[in-house]
N, C-alpha and C positions, 0 to 999 in steps of 0.2 A: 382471074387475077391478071394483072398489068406483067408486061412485059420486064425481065429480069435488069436489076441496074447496068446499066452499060460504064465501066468508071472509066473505055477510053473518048469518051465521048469529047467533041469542041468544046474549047472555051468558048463560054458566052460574050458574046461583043456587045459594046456598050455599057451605058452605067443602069442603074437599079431604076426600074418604075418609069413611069412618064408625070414629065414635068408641068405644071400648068401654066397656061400661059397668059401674058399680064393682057385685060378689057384696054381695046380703042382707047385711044386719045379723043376726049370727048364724048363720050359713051353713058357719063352721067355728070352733068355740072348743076350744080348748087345755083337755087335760085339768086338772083342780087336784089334784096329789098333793103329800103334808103328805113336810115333809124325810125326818122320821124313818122312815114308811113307803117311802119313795123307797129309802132306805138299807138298812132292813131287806129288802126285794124285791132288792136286788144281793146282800147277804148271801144271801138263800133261792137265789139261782141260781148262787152259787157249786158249792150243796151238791148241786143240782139233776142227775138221771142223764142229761137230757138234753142241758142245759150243756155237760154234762162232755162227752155225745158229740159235739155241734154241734164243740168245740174242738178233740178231735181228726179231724174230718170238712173242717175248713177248710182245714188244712196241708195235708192228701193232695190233698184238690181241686185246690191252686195245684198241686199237684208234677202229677197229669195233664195240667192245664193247658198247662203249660211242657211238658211231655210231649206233646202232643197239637200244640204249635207247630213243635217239632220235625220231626215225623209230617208234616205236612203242607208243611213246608220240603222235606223230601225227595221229599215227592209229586209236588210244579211243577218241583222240579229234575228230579227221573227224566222225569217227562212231556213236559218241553218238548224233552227231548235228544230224545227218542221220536216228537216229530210231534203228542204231544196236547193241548199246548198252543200258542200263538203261541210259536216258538224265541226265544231271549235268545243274547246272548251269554257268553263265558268271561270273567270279568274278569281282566285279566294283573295278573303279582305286582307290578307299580310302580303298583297304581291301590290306592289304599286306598277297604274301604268303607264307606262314607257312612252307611251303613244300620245299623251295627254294635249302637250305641248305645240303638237303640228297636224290637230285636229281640224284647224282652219284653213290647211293648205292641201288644196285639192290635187295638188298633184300629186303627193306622198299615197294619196288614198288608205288613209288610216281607218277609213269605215268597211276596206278589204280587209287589212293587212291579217285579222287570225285566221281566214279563209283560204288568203294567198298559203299562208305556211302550213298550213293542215293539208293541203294538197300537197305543195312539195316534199310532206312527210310522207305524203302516200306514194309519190314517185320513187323516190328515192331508193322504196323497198326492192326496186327492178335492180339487182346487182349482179354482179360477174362472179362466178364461183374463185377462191383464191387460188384453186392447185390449176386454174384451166389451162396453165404453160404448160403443164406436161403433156401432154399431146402435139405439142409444136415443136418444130426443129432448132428453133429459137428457147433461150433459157431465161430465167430471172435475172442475173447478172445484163444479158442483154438488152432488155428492154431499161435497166435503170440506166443505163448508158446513151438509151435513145432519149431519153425523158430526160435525163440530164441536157442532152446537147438541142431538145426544144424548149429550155428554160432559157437558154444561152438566144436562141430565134427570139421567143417572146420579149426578151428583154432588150436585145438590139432593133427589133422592131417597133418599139416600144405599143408593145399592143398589152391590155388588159388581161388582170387577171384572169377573170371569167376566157378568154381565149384560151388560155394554159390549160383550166382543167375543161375546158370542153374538150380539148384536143385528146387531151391524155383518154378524157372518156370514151371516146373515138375512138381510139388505139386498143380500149382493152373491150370493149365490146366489139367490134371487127373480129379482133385476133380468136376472139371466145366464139368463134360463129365453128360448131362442131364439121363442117365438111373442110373447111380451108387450116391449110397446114401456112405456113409465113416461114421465107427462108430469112437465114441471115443478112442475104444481098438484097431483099427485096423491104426487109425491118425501115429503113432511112425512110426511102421513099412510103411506106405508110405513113410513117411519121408525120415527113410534111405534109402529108396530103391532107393529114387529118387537120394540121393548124391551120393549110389554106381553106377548108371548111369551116371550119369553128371562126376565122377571120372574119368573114362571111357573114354570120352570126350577128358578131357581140362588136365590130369595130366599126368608125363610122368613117374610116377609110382605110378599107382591108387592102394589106399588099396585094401587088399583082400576081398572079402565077410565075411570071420571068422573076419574080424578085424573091421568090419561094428556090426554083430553079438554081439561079445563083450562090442563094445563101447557104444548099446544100452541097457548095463547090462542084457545080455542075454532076453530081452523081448521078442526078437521072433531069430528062429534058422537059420543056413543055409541056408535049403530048403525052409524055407518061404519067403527069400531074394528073391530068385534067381526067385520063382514062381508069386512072385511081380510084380518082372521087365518082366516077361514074361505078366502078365496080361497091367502094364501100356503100354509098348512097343506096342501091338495088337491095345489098347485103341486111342493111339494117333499114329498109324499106320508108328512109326518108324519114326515120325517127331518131332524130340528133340528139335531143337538148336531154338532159339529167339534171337535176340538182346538184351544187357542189358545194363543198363544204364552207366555199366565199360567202353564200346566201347565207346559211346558218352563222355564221360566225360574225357578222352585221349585226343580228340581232341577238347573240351571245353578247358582243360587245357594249350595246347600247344597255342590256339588263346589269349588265359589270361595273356600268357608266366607266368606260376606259377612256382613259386621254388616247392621244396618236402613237406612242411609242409603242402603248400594252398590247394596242389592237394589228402594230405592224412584226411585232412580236409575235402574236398570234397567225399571223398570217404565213410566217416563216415558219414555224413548227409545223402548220397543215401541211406548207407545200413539202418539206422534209418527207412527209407520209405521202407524195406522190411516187417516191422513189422505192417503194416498198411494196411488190407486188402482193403479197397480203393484206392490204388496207383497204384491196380493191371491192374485198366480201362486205365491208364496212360500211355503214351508213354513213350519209355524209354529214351528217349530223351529230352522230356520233362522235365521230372523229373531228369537226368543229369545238363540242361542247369539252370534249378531250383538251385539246389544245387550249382553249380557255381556261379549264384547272390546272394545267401545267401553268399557265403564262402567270396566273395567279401564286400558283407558289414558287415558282424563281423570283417575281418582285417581291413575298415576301420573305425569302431568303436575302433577298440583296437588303433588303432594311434593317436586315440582322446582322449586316456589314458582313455579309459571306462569311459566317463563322458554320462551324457542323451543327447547328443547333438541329434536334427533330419537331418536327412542325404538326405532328399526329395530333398536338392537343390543343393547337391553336388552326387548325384548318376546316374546323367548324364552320368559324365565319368567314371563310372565302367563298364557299357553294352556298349563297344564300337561297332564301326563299324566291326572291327574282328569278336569279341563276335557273334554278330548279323548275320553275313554272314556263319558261321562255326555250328554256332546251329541251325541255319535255325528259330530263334524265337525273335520276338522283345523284347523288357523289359515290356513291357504291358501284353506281355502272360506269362512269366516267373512268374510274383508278385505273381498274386493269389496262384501259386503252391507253391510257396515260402514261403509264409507266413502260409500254411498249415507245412510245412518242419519247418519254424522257430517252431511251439508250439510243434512239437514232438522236436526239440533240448531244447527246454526250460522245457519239461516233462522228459526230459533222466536221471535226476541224480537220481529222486523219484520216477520213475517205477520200475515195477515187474519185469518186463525182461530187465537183466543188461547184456547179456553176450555182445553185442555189444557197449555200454558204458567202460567196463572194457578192453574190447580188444583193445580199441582205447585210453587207459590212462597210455598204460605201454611208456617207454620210446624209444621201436621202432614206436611206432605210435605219437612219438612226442607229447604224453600227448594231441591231442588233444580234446579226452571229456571234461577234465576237461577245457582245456583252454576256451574252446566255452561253457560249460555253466556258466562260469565265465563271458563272456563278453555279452552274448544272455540279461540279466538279463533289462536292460536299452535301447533294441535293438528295433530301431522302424523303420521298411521297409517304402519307400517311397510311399505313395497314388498316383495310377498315374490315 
């Protein structure tokens, strides 16, 4: 383990990160062509044998293209029945698919996508036992305090989600490693260490270590950063990535068909459950498809003008057949998580730890903490 936090250590001099610096004068300058000849040169390439071939070389191309999308839709189909891929399932005729739409855009790779998640169903299953704090000298109140104060990093750094729960994953898989005990003065600095790794990851310009350094008010230095991520890395033998509940809840959302507010709604209930060292036994999936029944009956509480109406007889049709097929989880398994999810939204505005309440009330998060603990208040999940 890395050497213990020093908290009388030097201020850090100078500002955060290095700056870049502006290209030479001169360094690219723009052709100068006179109209006429501009004009004339479109004219010469009309006439041009190899114009003429390039135009009809572009249409066929697309037509292999889509041709070749095909081919290969049939390929993960035939293989996955066959055992050569991770198996999918059959989608039944009452699920409409989602996917339909951006079949033609190869970058989405929708001839993966029931492959990709069948896997990350299968990862996922790797979880952290939830009592594993007892054995450390550090306690649950503690660690929601640290995970608090890296939601406050992730958001001033404005790095991605995906950074947030990799980190936290970080943190609780480290901590779970049965020989290492984690003191109080040493929690921080895991912390960041874990976000300067997960930075690393998922960001396509990770802060620097000095700007990790600093933003932990010099708690711990550099070289302690850096001999962290050497000790965690060894620990968990360079096996980082887990699935988070962000991946799932993408695809919760698009089954929901949610506008932007539902799905940023949803994303603020997940992160709630990172503060809960309980949730950590939890699929992340689970706790995704969770948060998507919740998010679905606060909006329709809120259409019932926040009155106590009970919503058991009409929340049929919120877990549709989609819902159901895309989360892999009926509504009977979702409740019970949900209704743990609901008391931490209805504890959010009176707890200790507000960085993730606050982050979710400015007006690019669509206000909606405050919206959902305004409506949570008369909010009664269906007994199934």
């Amino acid at each position: 383990m890395a050497t213990r936090l020093n908290k009388g250590l030097a201020n850090r001099q100078g500002g955060m990160g290095n700056t870049l610096k502006p290209a030479a004068d001169g360094a690219f300058k723009p052709l100068k062509v006179e109209k006429a000849s501009a004009k004339a040169a479109v004219a010469a390439s009309s006439n041009c044998p190899v114009q003429a071939a390039i135009s009809q070389v572009i249409p066929a191309s697309r037509a292999i293209r889509s041709k070749r999308i095909k081919v290969v839709q049939e390929i993960v189909r035939t293989a996955g029945k066959e055992g050569g891929f991770v198996s999918v399932r059959e989608r039944p005729d009452n699920v409409q698919d989602i996917y339909i739409d951006e079949i033609g855009n190869e970058s989405l790779v929708c001839a993966y996508v029931e492959h990709i998640y069948a896997y990350l169903h299968q990862r996922e299953k790797d979880v952290v036992a939830a009592n594993y704090m007892d054995k450390l000298s550090v306690n649950t109140r503690m660690r929601a305090i640290l995970i608090d104060w890296m939601v406050s990093v992730q958001y001033k750094f404005h790095m991605c989600q995906d950074t947030l729960y990799l980190a936290v994953s970080i943190v609780d898989r480290f901590m779970s490693t049965p020989e290492l005990d984690i003191t109080k003065e040493e929690l921080q600095l895991v912390g960041v260490t874990a976000l300067f790794i997960a930075s690393k990851f998922e960001e396509v310009y990770p802060p620097e270590v000095s700007d990790f350094a600093y933003i932990a008010d010099n708690a711990c230095t550099k070289a302690q950063i850096l001999e962290t991520e050497l000790v965690i890395s060894q620990t968990l033998n360079f096996d980082f990535t887990r699935p988070n509940s962000n991946h799932f809840l993408r695809r919760c959302s698009k089954a929901a068909q949610s506008d932007a507010e539902d799905y940023v709604m949803a994303k603020y209930i997940c992160e709630l459950a990172l503060l809960d060292c309980s949730f950590v036994a939890v699929y992340s999936s689970l706790t995704a498809a969770a948060a998507m029944y919740l998010m679905l009956n606060i909006q329709a509480q809120r259409l019932a003008d926040g009155s106590s109406m009970d919503l058991s007889d009409d929340s049929s049709t919120l877990w549709t057949a989609d819902l159901e097929y895309y989360s892999m989880y009926k509504e009977k398994e979702v409740q019970p998580i949900a209704q743990r999810l609901l008391a931490m939204v209805q504890a959010a505005p009176t707890a200790k730890q507000q960085c993730i309440f606050k982050k979710y009330s400015s007006k690019k998060m669509f206000e909606v903490s405050t919206i959902v603990s305004q409506s949570v208040e008369s909010l009664t999940l269906p007994q199934l």
